[in-house]
C-alpha positions as a printed Julia matrix, in Angstrom:
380×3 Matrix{Float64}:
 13.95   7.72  -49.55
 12.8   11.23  -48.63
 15.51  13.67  -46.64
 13.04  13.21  -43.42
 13.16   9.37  -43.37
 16.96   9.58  -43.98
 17.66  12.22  -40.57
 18.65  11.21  -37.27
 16.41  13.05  -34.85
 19.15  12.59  -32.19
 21.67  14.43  -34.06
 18.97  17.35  -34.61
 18.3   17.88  -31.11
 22.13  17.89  -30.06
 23.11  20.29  -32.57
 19.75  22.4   -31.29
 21.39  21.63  -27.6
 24.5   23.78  -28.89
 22.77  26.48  -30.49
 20.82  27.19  -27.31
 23.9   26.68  -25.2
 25.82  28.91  -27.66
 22.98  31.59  -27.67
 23.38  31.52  -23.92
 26.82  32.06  -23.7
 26.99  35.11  -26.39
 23.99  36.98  -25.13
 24.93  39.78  -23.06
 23.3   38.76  -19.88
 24.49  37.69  -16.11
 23.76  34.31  -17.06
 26.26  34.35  -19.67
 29.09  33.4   -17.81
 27.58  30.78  -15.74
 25.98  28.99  -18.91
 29.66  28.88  -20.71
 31.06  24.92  -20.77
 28.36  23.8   -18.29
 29.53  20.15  -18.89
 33.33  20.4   -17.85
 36.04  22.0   -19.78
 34.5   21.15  -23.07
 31.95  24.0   -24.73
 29.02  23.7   -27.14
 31.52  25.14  -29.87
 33.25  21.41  -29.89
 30.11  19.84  -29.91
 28.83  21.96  -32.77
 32.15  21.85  -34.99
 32.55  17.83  -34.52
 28.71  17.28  -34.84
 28.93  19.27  -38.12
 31.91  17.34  -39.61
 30.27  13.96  -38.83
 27.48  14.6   -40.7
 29.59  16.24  -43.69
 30.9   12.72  -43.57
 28.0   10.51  -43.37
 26.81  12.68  -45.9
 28.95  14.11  -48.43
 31.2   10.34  -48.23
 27.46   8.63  -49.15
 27.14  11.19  -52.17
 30.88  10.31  -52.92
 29.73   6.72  -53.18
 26.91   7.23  -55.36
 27.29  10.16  -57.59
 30.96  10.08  -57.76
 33.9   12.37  -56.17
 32.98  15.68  -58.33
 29.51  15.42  -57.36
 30.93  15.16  -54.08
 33.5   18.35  -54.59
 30.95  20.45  -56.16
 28.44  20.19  -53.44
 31.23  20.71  -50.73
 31.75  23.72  -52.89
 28.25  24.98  -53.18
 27.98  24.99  -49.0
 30.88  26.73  -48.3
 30.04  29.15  -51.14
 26.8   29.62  -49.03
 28.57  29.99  -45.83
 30.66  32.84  -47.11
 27.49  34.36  -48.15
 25.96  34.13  -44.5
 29.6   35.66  -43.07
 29.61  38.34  -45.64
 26.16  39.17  -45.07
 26.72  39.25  -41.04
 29.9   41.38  -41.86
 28.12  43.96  -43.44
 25.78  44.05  -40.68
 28.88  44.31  -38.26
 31.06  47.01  -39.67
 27.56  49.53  -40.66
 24.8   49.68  -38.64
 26.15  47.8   -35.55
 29.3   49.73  -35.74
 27.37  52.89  -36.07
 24.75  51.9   -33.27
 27.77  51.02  -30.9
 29.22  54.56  -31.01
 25.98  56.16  -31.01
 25.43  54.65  -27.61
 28.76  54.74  -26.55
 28.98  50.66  -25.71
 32.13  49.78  -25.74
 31.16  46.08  -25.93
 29.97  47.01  -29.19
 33.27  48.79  -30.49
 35.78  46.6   -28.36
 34.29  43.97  -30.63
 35.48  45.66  -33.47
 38.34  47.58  -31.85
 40.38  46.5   -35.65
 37.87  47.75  -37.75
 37.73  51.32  -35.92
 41.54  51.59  -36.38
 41.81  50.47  -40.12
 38.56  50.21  -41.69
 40.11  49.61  -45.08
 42.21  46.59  -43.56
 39.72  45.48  -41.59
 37.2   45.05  -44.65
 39.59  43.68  -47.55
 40.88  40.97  -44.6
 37.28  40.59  -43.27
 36.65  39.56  -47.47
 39.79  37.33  -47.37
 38.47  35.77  -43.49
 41.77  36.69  -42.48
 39.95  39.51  -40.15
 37.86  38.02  -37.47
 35.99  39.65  -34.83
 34.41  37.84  -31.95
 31.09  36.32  -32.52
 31.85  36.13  -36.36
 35.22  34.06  -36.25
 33.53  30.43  -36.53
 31.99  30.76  -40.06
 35.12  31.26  -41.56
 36.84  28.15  -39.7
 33.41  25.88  -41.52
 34.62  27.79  -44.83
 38.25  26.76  -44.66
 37.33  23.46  -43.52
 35.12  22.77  -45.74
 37.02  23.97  -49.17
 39.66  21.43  -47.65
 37.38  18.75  -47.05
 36.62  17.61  -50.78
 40.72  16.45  -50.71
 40.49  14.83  -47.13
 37.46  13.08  -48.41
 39.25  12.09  -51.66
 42.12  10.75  -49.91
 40.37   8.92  -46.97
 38.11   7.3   -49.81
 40.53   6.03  -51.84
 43.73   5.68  -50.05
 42.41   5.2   -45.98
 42.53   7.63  -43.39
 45.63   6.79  -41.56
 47.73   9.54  -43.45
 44.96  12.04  -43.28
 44.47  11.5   -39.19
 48.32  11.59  -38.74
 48.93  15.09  -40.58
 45.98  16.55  -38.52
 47.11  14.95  -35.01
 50.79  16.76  -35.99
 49.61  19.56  -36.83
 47.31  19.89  -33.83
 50.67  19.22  -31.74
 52.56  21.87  -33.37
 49.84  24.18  -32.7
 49.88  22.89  -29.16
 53.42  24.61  -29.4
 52.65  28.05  -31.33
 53.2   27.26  -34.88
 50.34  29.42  -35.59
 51.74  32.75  -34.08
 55.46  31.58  -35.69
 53.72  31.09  -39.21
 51.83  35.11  -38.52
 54.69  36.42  -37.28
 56.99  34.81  -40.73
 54.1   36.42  -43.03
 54.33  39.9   -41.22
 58.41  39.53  -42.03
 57.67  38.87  -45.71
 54.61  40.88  -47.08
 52.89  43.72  -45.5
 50.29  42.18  -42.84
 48.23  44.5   -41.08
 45.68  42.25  -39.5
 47.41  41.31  -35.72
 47.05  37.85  -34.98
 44.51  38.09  -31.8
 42.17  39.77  -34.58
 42.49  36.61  -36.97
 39.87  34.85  -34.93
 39.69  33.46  -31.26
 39.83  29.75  -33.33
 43.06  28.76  -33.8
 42.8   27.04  -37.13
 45.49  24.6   -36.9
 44.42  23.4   -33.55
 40.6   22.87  -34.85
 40.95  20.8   -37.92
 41.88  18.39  -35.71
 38.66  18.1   -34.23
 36.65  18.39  -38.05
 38.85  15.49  -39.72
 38.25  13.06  -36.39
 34.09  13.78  -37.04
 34.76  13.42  -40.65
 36.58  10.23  -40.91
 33.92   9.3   -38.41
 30.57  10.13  -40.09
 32.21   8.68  -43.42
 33.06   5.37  -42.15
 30.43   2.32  -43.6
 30.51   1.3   -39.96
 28.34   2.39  -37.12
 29.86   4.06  -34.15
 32.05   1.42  -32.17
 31.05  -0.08  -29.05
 33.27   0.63  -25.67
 34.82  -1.56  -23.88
 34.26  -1.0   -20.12
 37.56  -0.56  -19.31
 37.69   2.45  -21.9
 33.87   3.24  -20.66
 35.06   3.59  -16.98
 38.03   5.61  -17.31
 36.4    7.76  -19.3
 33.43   8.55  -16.99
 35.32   8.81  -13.99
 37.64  11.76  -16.07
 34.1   13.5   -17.34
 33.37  13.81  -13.92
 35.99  14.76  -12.45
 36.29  18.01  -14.93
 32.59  18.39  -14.65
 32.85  18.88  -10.61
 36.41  20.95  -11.16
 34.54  23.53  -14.0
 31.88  23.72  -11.3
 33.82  24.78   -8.37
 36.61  26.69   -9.47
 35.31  28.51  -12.5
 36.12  28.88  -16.29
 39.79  29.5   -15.15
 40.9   25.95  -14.25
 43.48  27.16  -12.5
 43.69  31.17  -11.47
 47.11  32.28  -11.44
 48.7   29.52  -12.83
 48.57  29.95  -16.85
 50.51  26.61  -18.03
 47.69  24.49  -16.39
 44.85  26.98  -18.5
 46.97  25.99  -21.59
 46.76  22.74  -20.99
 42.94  23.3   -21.12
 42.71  26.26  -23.19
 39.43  26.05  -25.68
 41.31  27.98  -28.95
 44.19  25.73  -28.92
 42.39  23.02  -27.71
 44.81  21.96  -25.44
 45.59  18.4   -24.5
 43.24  17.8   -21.19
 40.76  19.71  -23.01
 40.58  16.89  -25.88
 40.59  13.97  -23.38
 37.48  16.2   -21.75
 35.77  16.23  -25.19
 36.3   12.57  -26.07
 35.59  10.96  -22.82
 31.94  13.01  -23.14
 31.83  11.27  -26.54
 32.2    7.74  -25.54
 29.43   8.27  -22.75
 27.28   9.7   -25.08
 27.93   6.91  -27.99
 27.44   4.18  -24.87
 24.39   6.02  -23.35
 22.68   7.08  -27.09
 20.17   3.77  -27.04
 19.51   4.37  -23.98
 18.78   7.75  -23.95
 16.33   7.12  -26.93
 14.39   4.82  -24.89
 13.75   6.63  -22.09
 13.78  10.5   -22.83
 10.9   12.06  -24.98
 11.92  13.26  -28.34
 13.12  17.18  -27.22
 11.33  18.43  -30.71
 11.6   21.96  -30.21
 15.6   21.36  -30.45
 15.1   19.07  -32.93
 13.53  21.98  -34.91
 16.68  24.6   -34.35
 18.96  21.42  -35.24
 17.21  20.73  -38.73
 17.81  24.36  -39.56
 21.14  25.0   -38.01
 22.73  27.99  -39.94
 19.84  29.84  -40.3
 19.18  29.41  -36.63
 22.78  30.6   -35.96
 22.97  33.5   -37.65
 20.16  34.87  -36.59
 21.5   34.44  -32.77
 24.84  36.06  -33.99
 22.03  38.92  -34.98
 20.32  38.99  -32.46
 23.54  38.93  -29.7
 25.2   42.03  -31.67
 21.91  43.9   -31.23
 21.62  43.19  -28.1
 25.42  44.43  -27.58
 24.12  47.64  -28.96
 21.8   49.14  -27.05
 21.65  47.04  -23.64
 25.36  46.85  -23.82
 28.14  43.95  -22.43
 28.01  41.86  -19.37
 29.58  44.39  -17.37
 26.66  46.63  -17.54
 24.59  45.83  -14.45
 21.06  45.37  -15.23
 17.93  43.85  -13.09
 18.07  40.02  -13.4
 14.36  40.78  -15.05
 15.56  42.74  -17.99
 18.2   39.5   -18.83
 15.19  37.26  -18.45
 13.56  39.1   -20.91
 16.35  39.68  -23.57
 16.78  35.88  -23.41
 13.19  34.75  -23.95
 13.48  37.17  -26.84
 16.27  36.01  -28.1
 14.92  32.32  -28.42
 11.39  33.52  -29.52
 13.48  35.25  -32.6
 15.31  31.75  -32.8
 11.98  29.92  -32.94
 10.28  31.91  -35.44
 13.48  31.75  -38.09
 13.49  27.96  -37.74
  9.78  27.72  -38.11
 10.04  30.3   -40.91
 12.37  28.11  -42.79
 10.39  25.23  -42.36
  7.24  26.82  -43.68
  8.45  28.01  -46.69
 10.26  24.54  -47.42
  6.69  22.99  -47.02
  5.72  25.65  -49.61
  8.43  24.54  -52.13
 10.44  27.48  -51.93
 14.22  27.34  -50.92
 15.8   30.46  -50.31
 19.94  30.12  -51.18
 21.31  31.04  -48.36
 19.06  28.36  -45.72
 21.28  25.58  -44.41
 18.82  22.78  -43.85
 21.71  20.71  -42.17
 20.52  17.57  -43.13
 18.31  17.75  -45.75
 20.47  20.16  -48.29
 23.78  18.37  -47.51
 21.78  15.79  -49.29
């Protein structure tokens, strides 16, 4: 069966859905702020990360099945070997010319970005190399690297043993995260070896909170069975929460709460705190109830189907494109006309556009560069 027969269109045009809503939110513009978790307290990062793990299930578990669990390793292997090459590649991009461009036009968007970098450069690289150094906009590559050098074992041991162990570990350690066991385990490393790299420049991801998220899409997407069914009493509940956070996000703001920080934990997107998760899964079980129906009676969206198929590439090159930007039109806080924003978006997506349909043109042609991430098809 070819890789096209075998894709779900639907999952395409949702991951597409994040990368545009991702490519609004990190593009310097007024509508940045507004475009950030336009669904409730849940953001196109969840979406993206969980999306991505389900389909390293469905996938890499069906390889598992039929090649065997080192085919299965190796190819886990061979993707995040390419991801490192896309981070490394976006690094150098960062700490040369972008740096350079940033204090030649004095933006300080541009070197607040990389504040770490201009104090130890030497640091800064050799952790950068290590992903223990992780500036803003390139801090989620290297969370898909470490989760997916540890998914070949979670894989292994859901397989062959069942996932109950597996989910249990993550849900603690999401928990313990929930109560700093990240900063405790930076702060015991600092007391032991020499560790230059503060622990706000590590990444805005909290690691330990986010697996949580991967294993649940994993165990998920590698399951024989098809998504469950709700219940209505589960269905209910859960739209009357999505809701509710949808109309709170809408008129208070991305602080849930201003002035009261224990009720921003409880929804805080790097730790993915507790009311955040409910946020995220209730959105899940509409989506999983309303999915056939959906398909019925909305066209196929094919031009996000197209950024979906060729998801890394596509992301990169709005991680490009966004540090550019940064650059020479400078941060959100520099006041521009609402027509200059307008057109810095419409360029950013026609760059989008033309690396997906680049990608997909040379495919046709039978050539495959390395470092392209057909989501779907390679993973296959």
């Amino acid at each position: 069966m070819s890789n096209a027969s075998q894709r779900r269109w639907e999952l395409d045009a949702l991951r597409g859905l994040m990368l545009v809503l991702m490519t609004l939110t990190h593009m310097p513009t007024m509508y940045s702020l507004p475009s950030g978790q336009p669904f409730g307290f849940v953001s196109a990062a969840e979406g993206f990360v969980f999306l991505s793990a389900f389909m390293a299930g469905r996938v890499y578990g069906g390889r598992a099945r039929r090649d065997g669990l080192p085919a299965m390793q190796a190819a886990f292997h061979s993707r995040a070997l390419k991801l490192y090459l896309c981070q490394f590649g976006l690094l150098l991009l960062a700490f040369t010319l972008i740096a350079w461009l940033g204090v030649h036009n004095r933006q300080g968007g541009v070197t607040g970005l990389l504040e770490f970098f201009f104090i130890d450069p030497s640091a800064a690289v050799v952790g950068a190399a290590m992903l223990i150094y992780n500036p803003p906009l390139l801090d989620i590559l290297p969370l898909y690297i470490a989760l997916m050098l540890l998914s070949p074992w979670l894989l292994r041991r859901g397989l062959q043993q069942g996932w109950r162990g597996v989910l249990t570990v993550s849900a603690l350690l999401w928990l313990a995260q929930q109560w700093g066991l990240g900063l405790a385990l930076h702060e015991l490393t600092g007391r032991l070896i020499d560790f230059p790299v503060p622990y706000k420049d590590m990444g805005a991801f909290h690691w330990l909170a986010w697996q949580a998220l991967w294993v649940a899409g994993l165990w998920l997407g590698a399951r024989r069975q098809p998504l469950p069914r709700f219940p209505w009493w589960l269905l209910v509940p859960a739209a009357l929460y999505a809701l509710g956070m949808l109309l709170w996000r809408h008129m208070v703001g991305q602080d849930p709460m201003p002035g009261v920080p224990a009720v921003g934990q409880l929804l805080d997107k790097w730790s993915l705190g507790p009311l955040r998760v409910l946020n995220f899964a209730s959105v899940f079980v509409l989506l999983v109830s309303a999915g056939p129906w959906l398909r019925r009676v909305l066209p196929r969206p094919r031009p996000l189907e197209l950024l979906g198929r060729n998801s890394l590439s596509v992301f990169c090159a709005h991680i490009v494109i966004a540090l550019f930007t940064l650059a020479f039109f400078g941060s959100t806080q520099v006041i521009r006309p609402w027509s200059t924003d307008v057109a810095l978006l419409a360029g950013a997506f026609a760059g989008l556009f033309a690396v997906a349909m680049a990608v997909e043109t040379r495919e046709r042609r039978g050539w495959r560069p390395a470092l392209v991430w057909r989501s779907g098809a390679q993973m296959r």
